[in-house]
C-alpha positions as CSV (number, residue, x, y, z in Angstrom):
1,X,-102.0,29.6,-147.0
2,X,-98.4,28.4,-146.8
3,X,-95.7,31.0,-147.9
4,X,-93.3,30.2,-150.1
5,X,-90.2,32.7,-149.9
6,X,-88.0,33.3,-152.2
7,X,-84.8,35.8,-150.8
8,X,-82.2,37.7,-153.3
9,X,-78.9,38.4,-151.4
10,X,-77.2,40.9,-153.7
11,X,-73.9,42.1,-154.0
12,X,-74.1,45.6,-154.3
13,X,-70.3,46.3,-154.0
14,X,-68.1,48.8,-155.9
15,X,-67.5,46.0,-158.6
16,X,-71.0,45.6,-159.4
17,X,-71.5,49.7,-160.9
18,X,-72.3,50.0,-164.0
19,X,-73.5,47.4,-166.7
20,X,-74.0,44.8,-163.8
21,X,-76.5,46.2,-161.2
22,X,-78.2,47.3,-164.5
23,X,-78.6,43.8,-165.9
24,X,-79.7,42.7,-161.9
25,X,-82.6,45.5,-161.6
26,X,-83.6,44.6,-165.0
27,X,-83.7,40.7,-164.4
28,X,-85.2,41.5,-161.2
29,X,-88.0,43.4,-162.9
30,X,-88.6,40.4,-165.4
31,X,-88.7,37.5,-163.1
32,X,-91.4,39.8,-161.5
33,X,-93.4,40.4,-164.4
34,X,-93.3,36.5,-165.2
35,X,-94.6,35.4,-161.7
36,X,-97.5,37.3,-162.1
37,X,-98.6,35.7,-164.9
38,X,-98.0,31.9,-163.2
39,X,-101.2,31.1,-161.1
40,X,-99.1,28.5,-158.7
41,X,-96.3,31.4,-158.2
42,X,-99.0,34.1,-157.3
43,X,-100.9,32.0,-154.9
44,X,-97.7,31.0,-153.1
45,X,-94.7,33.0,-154.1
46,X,-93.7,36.0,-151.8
47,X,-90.4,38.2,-152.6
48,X,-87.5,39.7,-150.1
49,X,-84.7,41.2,-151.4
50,X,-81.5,41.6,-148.9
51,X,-78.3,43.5,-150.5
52,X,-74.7,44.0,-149.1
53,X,-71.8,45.5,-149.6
54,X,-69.4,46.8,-146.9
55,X,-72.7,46.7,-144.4
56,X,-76.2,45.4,-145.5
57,X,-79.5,45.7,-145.2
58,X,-83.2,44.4,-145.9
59,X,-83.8,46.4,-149.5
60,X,-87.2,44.8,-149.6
61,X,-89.1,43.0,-146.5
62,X,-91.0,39.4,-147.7
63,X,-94.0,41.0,-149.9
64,X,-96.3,38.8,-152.3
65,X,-95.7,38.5,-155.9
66,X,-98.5,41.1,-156.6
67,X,-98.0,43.9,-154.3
68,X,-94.0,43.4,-154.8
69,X,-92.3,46.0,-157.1
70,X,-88.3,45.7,-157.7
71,X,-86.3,48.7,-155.9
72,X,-83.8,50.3,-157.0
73,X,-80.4,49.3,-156.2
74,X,-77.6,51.4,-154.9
75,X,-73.7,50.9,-154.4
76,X,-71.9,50.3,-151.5
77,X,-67.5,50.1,-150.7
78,X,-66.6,47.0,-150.0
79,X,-68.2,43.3,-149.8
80,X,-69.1,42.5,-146.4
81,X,-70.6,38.8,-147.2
82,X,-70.7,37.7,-143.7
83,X,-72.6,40.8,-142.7
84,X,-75.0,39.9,-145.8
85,X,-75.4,36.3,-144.3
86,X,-75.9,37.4,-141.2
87,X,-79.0,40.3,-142.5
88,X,-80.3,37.1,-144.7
89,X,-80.8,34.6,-141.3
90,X,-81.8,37.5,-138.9
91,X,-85.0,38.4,-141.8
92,X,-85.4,34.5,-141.8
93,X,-86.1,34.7,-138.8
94,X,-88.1,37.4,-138.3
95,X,-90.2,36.8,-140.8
96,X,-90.4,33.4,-141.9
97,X,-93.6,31.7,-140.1
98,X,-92.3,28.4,-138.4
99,X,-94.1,25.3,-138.2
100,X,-95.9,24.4,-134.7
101,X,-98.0,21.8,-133.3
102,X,-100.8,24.4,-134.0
103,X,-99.8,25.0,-137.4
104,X,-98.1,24.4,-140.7
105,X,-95.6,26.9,-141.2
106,X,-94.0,28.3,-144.4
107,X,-92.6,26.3,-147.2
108,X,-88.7,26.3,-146.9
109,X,-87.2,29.1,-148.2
110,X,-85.1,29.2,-151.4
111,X,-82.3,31.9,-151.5
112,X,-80.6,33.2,-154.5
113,X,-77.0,34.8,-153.9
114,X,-75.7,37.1,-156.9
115,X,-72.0,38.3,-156.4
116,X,-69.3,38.9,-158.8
117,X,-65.9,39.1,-156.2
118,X,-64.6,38.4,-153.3
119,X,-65.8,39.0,-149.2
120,X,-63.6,42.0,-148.2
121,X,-64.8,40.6,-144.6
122,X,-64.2,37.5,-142.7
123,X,-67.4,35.8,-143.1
124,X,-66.3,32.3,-141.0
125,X,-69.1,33.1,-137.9
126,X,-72.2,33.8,-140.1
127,X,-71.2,30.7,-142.9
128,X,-70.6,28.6,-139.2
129,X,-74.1,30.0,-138.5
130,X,-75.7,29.7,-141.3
131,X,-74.2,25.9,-141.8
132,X,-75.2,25.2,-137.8
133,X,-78.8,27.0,-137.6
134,X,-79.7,26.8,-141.0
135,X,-79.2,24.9,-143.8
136,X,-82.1,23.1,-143.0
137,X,-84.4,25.9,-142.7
138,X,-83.5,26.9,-146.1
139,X,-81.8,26.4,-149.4
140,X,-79.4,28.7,-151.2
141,X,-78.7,28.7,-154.7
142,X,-75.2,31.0,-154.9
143,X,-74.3,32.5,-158.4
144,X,-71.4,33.9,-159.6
145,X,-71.4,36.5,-161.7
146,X,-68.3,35.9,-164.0
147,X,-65.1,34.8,-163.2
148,X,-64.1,36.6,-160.2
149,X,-65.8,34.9,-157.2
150,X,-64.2,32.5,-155.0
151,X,-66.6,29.6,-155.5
152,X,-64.6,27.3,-152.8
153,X,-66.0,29.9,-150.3
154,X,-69.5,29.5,-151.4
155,X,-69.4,25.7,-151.6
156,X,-68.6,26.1,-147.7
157,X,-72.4,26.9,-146.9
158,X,-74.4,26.2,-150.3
159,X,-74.8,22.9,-152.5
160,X,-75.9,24.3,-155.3
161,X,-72.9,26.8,-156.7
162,X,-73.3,28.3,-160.2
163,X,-71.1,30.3,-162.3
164,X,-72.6,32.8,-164.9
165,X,-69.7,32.4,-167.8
166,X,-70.5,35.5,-169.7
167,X,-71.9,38.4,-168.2
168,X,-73.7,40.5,-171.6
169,X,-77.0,41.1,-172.5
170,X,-78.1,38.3,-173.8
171,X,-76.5,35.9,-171.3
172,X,-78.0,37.9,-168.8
173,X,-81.9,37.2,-169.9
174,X,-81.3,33.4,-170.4
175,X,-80.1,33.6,-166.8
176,X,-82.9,35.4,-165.5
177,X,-85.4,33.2,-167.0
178,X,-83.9,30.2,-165.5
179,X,-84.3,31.5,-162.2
180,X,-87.4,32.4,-162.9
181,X,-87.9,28.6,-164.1
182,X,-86.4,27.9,-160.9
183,X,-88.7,29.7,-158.5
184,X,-91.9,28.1,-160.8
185,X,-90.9,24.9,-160.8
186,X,-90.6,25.5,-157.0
187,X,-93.7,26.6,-156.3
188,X,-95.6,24.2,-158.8
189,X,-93.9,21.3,-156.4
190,X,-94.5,22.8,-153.1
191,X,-98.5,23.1,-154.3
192,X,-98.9,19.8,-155.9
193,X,-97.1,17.8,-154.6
194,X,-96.3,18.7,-150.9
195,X,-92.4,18.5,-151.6
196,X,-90.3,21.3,-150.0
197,X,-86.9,22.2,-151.6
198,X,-85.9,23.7,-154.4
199,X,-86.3,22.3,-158.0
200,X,-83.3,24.1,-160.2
201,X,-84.0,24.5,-164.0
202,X,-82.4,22.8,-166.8
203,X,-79.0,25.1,-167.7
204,X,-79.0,23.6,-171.3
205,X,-78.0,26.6,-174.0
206,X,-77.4,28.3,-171.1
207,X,-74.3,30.1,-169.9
208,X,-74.3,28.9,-166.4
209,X,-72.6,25.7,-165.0
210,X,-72.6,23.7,-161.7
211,X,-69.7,24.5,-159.8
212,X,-67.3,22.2,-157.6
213,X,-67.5,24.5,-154.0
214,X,-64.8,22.0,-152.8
215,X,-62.2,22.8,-155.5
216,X,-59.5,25.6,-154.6
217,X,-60.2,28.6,-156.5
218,X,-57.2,31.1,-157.2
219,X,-58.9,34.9,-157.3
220,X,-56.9,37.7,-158.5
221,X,-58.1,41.3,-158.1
222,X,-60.3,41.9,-161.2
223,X,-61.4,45.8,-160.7
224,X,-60.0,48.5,-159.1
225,X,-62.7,51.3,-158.6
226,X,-62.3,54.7,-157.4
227,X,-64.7,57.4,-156.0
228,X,-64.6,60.4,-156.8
229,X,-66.6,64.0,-156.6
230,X,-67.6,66.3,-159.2
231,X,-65.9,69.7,-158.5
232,X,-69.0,71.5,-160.0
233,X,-72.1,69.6,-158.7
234,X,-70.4,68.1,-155.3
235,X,-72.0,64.7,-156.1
236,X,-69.9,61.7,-156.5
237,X,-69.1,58.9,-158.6
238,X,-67.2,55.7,-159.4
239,X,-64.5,55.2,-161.8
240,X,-64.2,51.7,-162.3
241,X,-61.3,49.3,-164.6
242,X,-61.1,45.8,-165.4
243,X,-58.1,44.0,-165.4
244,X,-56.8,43.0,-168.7
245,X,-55.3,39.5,-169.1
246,X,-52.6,38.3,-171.0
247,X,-48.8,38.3,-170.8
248,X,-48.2,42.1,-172.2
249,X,-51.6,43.6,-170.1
250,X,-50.9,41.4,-167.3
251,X,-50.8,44.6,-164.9
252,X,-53.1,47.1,-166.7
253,X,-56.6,47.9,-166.2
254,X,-58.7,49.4,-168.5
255,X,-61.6,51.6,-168.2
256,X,-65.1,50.3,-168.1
257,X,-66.9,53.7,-167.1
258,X,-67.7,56.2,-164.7
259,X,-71.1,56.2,-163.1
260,X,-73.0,59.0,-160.4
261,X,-73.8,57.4,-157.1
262,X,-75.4,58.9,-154.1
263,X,-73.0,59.7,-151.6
264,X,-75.5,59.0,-148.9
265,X,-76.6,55.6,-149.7
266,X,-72.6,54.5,-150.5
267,X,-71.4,55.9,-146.9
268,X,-74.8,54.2,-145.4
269,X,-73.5,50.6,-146.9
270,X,-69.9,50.8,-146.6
271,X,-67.8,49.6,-143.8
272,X,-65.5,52.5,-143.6
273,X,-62.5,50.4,-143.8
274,X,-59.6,51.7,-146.3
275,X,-58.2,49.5,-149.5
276,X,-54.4,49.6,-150.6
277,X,-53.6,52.4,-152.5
278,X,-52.7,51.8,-156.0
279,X,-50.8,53.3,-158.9
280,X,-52.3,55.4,-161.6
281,X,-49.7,53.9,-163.8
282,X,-52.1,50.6,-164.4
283,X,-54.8,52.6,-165.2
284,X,-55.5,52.6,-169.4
285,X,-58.3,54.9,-170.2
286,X,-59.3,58.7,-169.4
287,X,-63.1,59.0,-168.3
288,X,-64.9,62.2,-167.8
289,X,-67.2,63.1,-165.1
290,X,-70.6,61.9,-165.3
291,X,-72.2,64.3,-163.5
292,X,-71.3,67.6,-165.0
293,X,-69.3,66.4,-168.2
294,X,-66.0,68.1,-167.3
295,X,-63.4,66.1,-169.6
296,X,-61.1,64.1,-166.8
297,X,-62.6,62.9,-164.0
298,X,-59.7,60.8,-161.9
299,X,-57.1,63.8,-160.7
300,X,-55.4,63.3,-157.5
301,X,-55.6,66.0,-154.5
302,X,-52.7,65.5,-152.1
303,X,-55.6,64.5,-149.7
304,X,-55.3,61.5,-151.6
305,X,-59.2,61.6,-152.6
306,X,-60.6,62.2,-156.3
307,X,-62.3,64.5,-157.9
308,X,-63.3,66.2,-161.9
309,X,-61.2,68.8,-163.7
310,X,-62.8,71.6,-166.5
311,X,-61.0,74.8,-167.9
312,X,-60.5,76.3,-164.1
313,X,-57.1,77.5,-164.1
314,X,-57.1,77.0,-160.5
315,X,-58.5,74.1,-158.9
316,X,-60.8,73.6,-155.4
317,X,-61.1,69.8,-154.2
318,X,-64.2,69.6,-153.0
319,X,-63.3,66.9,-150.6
320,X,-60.9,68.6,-148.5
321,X,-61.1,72.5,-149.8
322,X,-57.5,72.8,-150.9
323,X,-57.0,75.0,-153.6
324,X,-54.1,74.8,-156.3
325,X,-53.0,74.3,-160.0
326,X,-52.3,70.5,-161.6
327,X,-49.2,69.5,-161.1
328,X,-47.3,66.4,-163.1
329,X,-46.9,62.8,-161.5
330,X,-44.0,62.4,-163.1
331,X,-42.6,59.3,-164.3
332,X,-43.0,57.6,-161.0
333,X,-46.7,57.9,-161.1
334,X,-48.8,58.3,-158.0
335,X,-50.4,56.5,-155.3
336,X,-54.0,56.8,-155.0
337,X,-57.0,55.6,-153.0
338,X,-59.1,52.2,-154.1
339,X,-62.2,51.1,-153.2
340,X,-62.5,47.7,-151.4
341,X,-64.6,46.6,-154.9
């Protein structure tokens, strides 16, 4: 029986804690549940998920519908979409049975990109790749989630280039249903009729439109997130803020939340490099540690790392082991490290 595979590249960056890789593991978990209930997806559909941040990796090798249950997904500093690419074709290849004089291979496989920023890489050699070796080995449907990715750079190695306009709840489970309309009407054409490619939903009353990849897209920097580590527990965390537009907010960012990550997985994704430093002056909001509940997560060692303050009237950074009392920025502010988002 011919395969058809369906691939999820995920951006699983800094920018994507919180309420966004929630609504992704959710939607995954739905379009799952609906393909096993379609009889042409279960006899042909088989699922890979590949995520990236500032490295990547395979999260979940090319398994059929009914044996495939959704991961969970972990965060990662910066976004390394050229080294996502470039894990994406090397799985193609590996796994993706090619057609011989001795045999029909797999159907073509469909890809579908979710990011919500910008590549903190150069990702030139694996689009040149990807454009040279295999656009016509497979399809990619690339989605951006919100406002803040640079869809020029997507149009450079995908035709079909969508924007999510509104990232909440409920515009979350429209999208996901249209993809999983998507991957049926897919498979329902690859069964019947013979026809390889992929067969895109209609977007009507949906929040998703067609974007122009050839029009010049002007990005700002949308989040800054920092990661810290709870002076209790020793686990860490991200702080992350959302730019607020407008004339009078035109600098400020203001909280969104702090979430617990595992230190382990981040280091294992992320590329090591360091982000410019920032201001704590364009931060609006005061967040508490999530992972022991001390009330202010985001003071500043002279290490330049992060960590969560209680009552202590002296204080231990657990990144670095220096030991001290708080001390007052002043009116100047202070400097701090940012994640690559």
């Amino acid at each position: 029986m011919r395969r058809l595979p369906i691939y999820f590249l995920i951006d699983v960056s800094e920018s994507m804690v919180g309420d966004q890789i929630k609504q992704v593991q959710d939607g995954m978990r739905t379009i799952i549940q609906s393909l096993r209930t379609d009889p042409y997806a279960l006899e042909t559909v088989h699922i890979g998920i590949v995520i990236f941040a500032g490295k990547a990796k395979v999260l979940s090798p090319l398994t059929e519908i009914f044996k495939f249950y959704p991961p969970e997904f972990p965060i990662g500093g910066g976004t390394s979409l050229g080294k996502g690419l470039d894990c994406l074709m090397d799985e193609i290849e590996h796994s993706v049975v090619k057609t011989t004089a001795e045999q029909k291979g797999d159907w073509k496989p469909i890809v579908f990109l979710f990011t919500d920023g910008t590549p903190t890489d150069n990702p030139d050699k694996a689009i040149e790749r990807w454009n040279s070796k295999f656009s016509k080995r497979a399809n990619i449907v690339a989605i951006s989630l919100g406002d803040n990715a640079d869809t020029q750079l997507l149009g450079r190695f995908s035709n079909n280039v969508l924007r999510l306009k509104d990232t909440d709840e409920n515009s979350y489970k429209a999208f996901f249903k249209w993809v999983t309309d998507s991957i049926k009407t897919s498979s329902v054409s690859v069964t019947d009729r013979g026809i390889d490619g992929v067969n895109l939903a209609d977007t009507h009353g949906i929040n998703l439109e067609k974007v122009d990849g050839s029009q010049t897209c002007t990005v700002d920097e949308n989040f800054i997130v920092v990661r810290g580590k709870c002076s209790e527990t020793g686990k860490q965390y991200l702080v992350k803020y959302a730019k607020r537009f407008g004339d009078f907010f035109k600098s400020d960012f203001k909280l969104t939340g702090a979430y617990p990550i595992d230190g382990e997985t981040y280091e294992s994704l992320s590329d090591g490099q360091n982000a410019n430093k920032f201001n704590v002056k364009q931060l609006k909001g005061i967040p508490s540690c999530p992972c022991c509940g001390n009330s202010y997560a985001l003071l500043v060692c002279e290490c330049g790392n992060v960590f969560c303050v209680g009552d202590k009237p002296v204080l231990r950074c657990p990144w670095c082991g220096m030991e001290g009392e708080i001390a007052n920025a002043g009116s100047e502010g202070i400097n701090i490290n940012r994640g690559q988002g």
